[in-house]
C-alpha positions as CSV (number, residue, x, y, z in Angstrom):
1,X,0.0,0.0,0.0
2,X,1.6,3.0,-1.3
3,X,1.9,5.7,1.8
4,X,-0.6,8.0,2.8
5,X,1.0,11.6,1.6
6,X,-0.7,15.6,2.2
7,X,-0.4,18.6,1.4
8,X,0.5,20.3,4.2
9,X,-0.5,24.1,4.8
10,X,2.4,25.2,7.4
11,X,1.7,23.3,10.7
12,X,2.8,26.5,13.0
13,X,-0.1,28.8,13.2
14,X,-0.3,32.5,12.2
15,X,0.0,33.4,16.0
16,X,3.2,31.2,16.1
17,X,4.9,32.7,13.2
18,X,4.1,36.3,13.7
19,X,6.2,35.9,16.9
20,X,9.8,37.4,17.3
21,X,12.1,34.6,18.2
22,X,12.3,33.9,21.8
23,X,15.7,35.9,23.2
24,X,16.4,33.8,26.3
25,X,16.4,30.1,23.9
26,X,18.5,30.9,21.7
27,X,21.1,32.4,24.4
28,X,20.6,28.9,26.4
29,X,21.2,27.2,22.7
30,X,24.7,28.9,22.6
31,X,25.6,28.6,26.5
32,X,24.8,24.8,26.4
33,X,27.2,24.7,23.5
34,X,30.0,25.9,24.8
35,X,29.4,23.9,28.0
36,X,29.4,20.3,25.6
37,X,32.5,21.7,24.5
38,X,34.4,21.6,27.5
39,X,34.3,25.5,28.6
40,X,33.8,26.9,32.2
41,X,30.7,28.9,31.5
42,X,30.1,31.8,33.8
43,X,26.2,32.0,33.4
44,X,25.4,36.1,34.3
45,X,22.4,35.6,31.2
46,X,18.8,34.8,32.0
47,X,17.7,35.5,35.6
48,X,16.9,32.2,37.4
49,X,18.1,32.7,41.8
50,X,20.9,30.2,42.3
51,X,20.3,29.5,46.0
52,X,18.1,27.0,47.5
53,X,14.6,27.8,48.4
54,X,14.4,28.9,51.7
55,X,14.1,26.0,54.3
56,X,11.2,27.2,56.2
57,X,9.0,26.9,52.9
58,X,10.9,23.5,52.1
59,X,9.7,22.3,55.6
60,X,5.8,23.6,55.0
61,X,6.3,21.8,51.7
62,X,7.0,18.6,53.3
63,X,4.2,18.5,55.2
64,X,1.8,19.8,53.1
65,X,2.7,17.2,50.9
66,X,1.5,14.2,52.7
67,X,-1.6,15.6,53.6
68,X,-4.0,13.8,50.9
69,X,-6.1,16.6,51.1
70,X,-3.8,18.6,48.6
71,X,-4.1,15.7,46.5
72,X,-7.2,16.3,44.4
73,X,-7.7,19.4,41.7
74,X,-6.4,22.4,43.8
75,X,-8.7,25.0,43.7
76,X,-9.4,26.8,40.0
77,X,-9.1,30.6,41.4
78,X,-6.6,29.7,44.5
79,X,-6.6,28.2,47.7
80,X,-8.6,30.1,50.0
81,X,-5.7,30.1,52.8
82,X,-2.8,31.2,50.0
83,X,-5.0,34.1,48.4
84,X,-5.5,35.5,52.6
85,X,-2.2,35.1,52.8
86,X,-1.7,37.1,49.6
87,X,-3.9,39.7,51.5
88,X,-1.5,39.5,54.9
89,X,1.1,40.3,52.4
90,X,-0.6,43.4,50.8
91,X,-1.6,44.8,54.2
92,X,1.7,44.6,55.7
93,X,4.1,45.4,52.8
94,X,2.0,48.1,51.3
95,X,-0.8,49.0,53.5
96,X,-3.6,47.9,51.3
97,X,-6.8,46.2,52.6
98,X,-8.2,44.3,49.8
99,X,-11.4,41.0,49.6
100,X,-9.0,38.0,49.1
101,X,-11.9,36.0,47.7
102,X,-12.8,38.8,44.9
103,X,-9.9,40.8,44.5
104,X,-6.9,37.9,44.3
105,X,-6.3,35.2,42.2
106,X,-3.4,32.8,42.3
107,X,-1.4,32.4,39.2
108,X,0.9,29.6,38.0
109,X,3.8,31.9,38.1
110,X,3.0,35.4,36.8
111,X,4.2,34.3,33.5
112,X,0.9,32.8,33.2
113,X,-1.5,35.6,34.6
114,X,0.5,38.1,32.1
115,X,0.0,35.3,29.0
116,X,-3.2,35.2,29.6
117,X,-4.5,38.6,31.0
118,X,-4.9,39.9,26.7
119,X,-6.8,36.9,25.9
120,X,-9.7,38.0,28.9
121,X,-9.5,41.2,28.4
122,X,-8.3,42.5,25.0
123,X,-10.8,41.9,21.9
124,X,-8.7,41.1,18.3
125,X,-7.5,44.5,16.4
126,X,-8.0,46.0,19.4
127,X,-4.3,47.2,20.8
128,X,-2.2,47.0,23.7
129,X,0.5,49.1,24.9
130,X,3.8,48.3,26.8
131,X,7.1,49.0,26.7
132,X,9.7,48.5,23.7
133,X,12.3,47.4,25.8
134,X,10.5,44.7,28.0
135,X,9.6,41.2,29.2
136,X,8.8,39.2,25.7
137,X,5.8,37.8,27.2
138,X,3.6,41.1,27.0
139,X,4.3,41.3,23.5
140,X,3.5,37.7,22.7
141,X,0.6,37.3,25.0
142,X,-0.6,40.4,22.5
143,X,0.1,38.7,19.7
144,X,-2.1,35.2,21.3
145,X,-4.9,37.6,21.4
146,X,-5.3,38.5,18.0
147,X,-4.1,42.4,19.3
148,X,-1.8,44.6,17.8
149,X,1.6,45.6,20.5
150,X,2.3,49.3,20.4
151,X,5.6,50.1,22.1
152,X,6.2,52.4,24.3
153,X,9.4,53.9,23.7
154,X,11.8,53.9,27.0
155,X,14.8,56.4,27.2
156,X,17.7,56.6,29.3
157,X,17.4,60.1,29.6
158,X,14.2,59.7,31.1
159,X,15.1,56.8,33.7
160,X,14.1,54.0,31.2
161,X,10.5,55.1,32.2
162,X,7.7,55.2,29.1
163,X,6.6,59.1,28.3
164,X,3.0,58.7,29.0
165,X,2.1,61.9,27.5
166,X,3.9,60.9,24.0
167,X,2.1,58.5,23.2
168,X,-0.3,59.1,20.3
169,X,-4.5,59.8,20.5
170,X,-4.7,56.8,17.6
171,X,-3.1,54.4,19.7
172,X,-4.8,55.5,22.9
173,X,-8.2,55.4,21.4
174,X,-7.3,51.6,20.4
175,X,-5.7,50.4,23.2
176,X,-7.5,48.3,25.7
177,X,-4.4,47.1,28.0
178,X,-1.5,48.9,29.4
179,X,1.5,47.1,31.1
180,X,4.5,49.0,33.0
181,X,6.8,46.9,34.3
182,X,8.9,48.6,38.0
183,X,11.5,47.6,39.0
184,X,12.2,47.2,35.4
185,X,13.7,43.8,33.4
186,X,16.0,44.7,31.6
187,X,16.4,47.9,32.4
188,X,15.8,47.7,36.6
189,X,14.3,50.8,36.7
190,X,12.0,51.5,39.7
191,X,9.0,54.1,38.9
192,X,7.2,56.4,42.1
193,X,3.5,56.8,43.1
194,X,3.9,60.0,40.5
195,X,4.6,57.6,37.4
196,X,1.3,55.2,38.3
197,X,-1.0,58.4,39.5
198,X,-0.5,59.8,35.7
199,X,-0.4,56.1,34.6
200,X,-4.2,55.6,36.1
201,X,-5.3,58.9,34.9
202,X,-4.2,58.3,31.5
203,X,-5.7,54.7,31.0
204,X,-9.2,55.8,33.5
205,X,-9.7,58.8,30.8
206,X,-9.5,56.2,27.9
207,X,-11.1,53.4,29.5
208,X,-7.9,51.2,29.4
209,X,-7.4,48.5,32.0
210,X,-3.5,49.2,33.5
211,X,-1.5,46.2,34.5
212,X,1.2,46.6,36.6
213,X,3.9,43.4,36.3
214,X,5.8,44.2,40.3
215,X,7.8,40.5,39.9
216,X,10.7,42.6,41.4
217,X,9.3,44.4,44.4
218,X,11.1,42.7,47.1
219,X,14.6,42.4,45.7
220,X,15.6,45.7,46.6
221,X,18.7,48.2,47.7
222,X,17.1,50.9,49.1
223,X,14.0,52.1,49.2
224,X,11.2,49.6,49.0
225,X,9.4,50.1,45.6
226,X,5.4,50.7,45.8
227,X,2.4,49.1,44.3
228,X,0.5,50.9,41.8
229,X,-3.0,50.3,44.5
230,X,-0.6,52.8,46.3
231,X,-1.8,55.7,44.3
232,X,-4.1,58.0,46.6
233,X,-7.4,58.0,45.6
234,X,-7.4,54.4,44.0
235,X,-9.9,52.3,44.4
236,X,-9.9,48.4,43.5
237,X,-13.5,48.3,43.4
238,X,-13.6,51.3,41.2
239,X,-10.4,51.2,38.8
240,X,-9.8,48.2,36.0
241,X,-6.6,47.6,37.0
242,X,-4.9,44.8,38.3
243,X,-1.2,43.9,39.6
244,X,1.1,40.8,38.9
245,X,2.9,39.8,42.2
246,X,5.4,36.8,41.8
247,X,7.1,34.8,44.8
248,X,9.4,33.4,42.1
249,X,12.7,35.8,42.5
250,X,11.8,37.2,46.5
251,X,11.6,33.3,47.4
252,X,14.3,31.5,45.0
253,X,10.8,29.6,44.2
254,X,11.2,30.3,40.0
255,X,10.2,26.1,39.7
256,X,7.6,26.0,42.5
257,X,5.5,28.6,40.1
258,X,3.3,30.3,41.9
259,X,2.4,33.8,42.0
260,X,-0.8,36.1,42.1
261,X,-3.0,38.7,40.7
262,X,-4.8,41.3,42.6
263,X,-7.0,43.7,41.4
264,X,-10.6,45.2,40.1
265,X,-12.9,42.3,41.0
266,X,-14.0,42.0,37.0
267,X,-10.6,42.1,35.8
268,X,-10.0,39.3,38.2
269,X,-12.5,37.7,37.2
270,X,-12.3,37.7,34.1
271,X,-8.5,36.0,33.8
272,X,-9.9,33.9,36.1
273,X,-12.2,32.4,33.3
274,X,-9.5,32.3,30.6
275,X,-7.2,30.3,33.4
276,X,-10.4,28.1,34.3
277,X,-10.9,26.9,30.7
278,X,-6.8,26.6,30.7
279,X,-5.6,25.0,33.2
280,X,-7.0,23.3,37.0
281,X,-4.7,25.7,38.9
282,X,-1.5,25.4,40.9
283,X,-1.2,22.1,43.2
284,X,-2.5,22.8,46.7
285,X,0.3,21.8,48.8
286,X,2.5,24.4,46.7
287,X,0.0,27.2,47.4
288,X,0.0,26.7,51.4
289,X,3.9,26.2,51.0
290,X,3.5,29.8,49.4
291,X,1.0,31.1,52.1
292,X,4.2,30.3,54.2
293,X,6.5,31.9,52.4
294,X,4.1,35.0,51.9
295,X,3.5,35.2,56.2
296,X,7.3,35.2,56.7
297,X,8.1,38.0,53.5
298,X,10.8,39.5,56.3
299,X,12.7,36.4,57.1
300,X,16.0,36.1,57.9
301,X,16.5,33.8,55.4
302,X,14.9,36.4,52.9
303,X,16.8,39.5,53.9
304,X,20.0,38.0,53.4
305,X,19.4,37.3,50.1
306,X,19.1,40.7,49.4
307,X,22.0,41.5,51.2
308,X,23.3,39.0,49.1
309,X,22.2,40.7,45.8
310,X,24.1,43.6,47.0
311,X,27.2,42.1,47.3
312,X,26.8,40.9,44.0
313,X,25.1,44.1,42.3
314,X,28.2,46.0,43.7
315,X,30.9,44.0,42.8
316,X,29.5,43.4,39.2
317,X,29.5,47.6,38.7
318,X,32.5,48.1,40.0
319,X,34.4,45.5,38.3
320,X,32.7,46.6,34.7
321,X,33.8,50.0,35.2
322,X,37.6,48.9,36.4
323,X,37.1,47.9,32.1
324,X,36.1,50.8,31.0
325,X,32.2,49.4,31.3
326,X,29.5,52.1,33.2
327,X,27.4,50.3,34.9
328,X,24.8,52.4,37.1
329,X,23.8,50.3,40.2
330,X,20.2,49.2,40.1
331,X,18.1,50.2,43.3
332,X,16.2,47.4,42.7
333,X,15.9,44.0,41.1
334,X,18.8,41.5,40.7
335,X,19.5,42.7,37.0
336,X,22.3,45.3,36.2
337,X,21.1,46.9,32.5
338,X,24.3,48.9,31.4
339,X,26.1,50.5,27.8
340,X,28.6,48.2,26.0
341,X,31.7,49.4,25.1
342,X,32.0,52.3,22.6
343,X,32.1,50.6,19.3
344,X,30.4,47.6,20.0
345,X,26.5,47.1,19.4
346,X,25.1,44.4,22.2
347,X,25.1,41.6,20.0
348,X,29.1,42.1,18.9
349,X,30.0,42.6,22.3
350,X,28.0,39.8,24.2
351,X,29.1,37.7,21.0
352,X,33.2,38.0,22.0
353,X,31.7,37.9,25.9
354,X,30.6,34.2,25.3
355,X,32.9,33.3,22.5
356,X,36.6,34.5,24.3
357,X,35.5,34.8,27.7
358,X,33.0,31.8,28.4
359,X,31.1,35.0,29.8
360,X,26.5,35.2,29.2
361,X,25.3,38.7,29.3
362,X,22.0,39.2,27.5
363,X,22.4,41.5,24.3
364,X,19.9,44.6,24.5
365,X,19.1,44.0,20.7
366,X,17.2,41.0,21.6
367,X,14.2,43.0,23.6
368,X,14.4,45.9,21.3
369,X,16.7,47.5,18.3
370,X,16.1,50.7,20.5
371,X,18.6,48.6,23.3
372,X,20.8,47.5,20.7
373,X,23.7,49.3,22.5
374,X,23.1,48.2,25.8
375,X,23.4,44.7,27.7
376,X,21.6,42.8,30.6
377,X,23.7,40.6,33.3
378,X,21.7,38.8,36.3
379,X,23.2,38.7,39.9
380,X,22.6,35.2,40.1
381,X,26.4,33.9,40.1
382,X,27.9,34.3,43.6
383,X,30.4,37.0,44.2
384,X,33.8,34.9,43.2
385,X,32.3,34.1,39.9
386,X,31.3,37.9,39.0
387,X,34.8,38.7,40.2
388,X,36.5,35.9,37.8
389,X,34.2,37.0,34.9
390,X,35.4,40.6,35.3
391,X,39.0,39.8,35.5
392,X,38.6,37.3,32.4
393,X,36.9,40.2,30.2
394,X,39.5,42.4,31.5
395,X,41.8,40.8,29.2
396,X,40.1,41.4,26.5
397,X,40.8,44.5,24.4
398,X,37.6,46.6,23.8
């Protein structure tokens, strides 16, 4: 019997193709290459915490584990005790008294709430803005939706913050979705209660929900960054906004995924539906591990690793300017976004980085051409690696 042959359209879909390539696989494509080969790798590229998970979440885990009631389908918007804890959080860190069965919803990382937040919210050929130089998934998540991604141009000159007043009637009168994105990846920068107040006033005279992505809010140097429910005069009952809130980098919990949403009870609600019809939710014992995790935010355990993220931050800049590298320090986050070399553009430089050095950094170019002259490098090596990557690009003519 001869074999059965088609015509194949293109398997990928439309949505699939019309995606820019995924910056952080092809970097891991290279960096596993050069490992197979034999090199000493010094991995300062995509941002995934190094150390353990704290042991008093390890230890909840454990137990939570062997109680078969965590066994079943978890609970599709969260489990009741990990959303109040998300509510103890709020209180205590930001002073905010929210309804953890209508405003909070747990999210399988935020990854996931952020994927899916368009496809609730966001009709096709309507438009969503966010930043040019950002986290791919906004973008993409866009692009799932049948929407159309209008960047937000960030500028160092302006503290790698969007200009919310530049941004063009057309596109405002399209958009239905805003994301910022502080403390910043790449570009760690940290916005004030001034950046969301105009934020909020923009997107409530346009009727355009505002998303804030705060992944980053408790890896910080100095002053502790705020939530955009901060803003005075905000109400979560009366604004569509809604805020990502990950325990991912704060807890060295990236694999655990968990994370959570809070925010206007509709807008809530409505991701809510998209992730019912998605997915049955994080497993239970996870999200009481998490409630842990959330009740103790100010643990020791936790405040070292900031301390710890200084250390790093500060020997990273200080060796990259000892080459002839300016590197600000961030104030928050555990990413340091600096200028490559005069001469170079981010993908020549990171390129001699990996290929003479056995050195990651993240080129720029890969989140936006706009970046194409600046570079990413996480803090998640500990301090003797950072100082052996400096010395071995220090041999390197620039």
């Amino acid at each position: 019997m001869p074999p059965i042959m088609m015509q194949q359209r293109p398997i990928r879909s439309q949505r699939l193709q019309d995606l820019p390539p995924y910056l952080f696989i092809e970097i891991d494509r290279r960096r596993r290459a050069k490992i197979a080969a034999g090199a000493d790798v010094i991995n300062l590229g995509v941002g995934d915490p190094d150390r353990p998970t704290p042991s008093f979440i390890i230890d909840a885990m454990a137990e939570a584990i062997r109680d078969p009631r965590n066994h079943p389908y978890p609970f599709d918007a969260g489990h009741p005790e990990f959303r109040r804890a998300a509510a103890r959080f709020l209180q205590r860190r930001f002073g905010l008294t929210v309804d953890p069965a209508r405003h909070i919803l747990a999210c399988i990382g935020s990854k996931d709430g952020i994927a899916h937040l368009p496809l609730a919210v966001v009709n096709p050929g309507e438009a969503v803005l966010g930043a040019d130089i950002g986290y791919p998934v906004y973008r993409s998540g866009a692009i799932f939706a049948g929407a159309e991604y209008i960047e937000m141009p960030l500028l160092e000159e302006r503290g790698w913050l969007p200009d919310l007043d530049a941004i063009p009637a057309p596109a405002l009168a399209r958009a239905r979705l805003m994301w910022v994105n502080h403390p910043g990846n790449p570009t760690a920068a940290v916005a004030g209660l001034n950046f969301y107040a105009q934020a909020a006033h923009l997107c409530a005279e346009h009727e355009i929900i505002l998303a804030s992505d705060n992944a980053y809010s408790e890896v910080f140097f100095e002053q502790q960054p705020p939530s955009l429910w901060q803003v005075s005069g905000l109400n979560i009952e009366e604004f569509a906004g809604i805020e990502f809130h990950s325990l991912s980098k704060t807890f060295n919990m990236t694999g655990w995924r968990i994370a959570f949403a809070v925010g206007h009870p509709e807008v809530v609600a409505a991701l809510g539906a998209v992730k019912g019809n998605c997915d049955s939710g994080q497993f239970n014992a996870i999200q009481q591990a998490g409630a842990v995790a959330l009740d103790q935010s100010d643990h020791p355990e936790v405040a070292a690793m900031r301390e710890t993220y200084r250390e790093r931050r500060d020997a990273l800049c200080e060796g990259l300017r000892r080459i002839g590298v300016f590197a600000r320090p961030p104030a928050a986050s555990f990413f340091v976004w600096a200028p490559c070399p005069k001469g170079y553009d981010s993908f020549a430089f990171c390129g001699r980085c990996l290929d003479e050095a056995d050195v990651v950094f993240v080129p720029g170019g890969g989140f936006s051409p706009r970046a194409n002259h600046y570079f990413r490098a996480a803090l998640t090596v500990e301090v003797d690696r950072i100082r052996e990557a400096i010395d071995r690009l220090g041999r390197l003519r620039w």
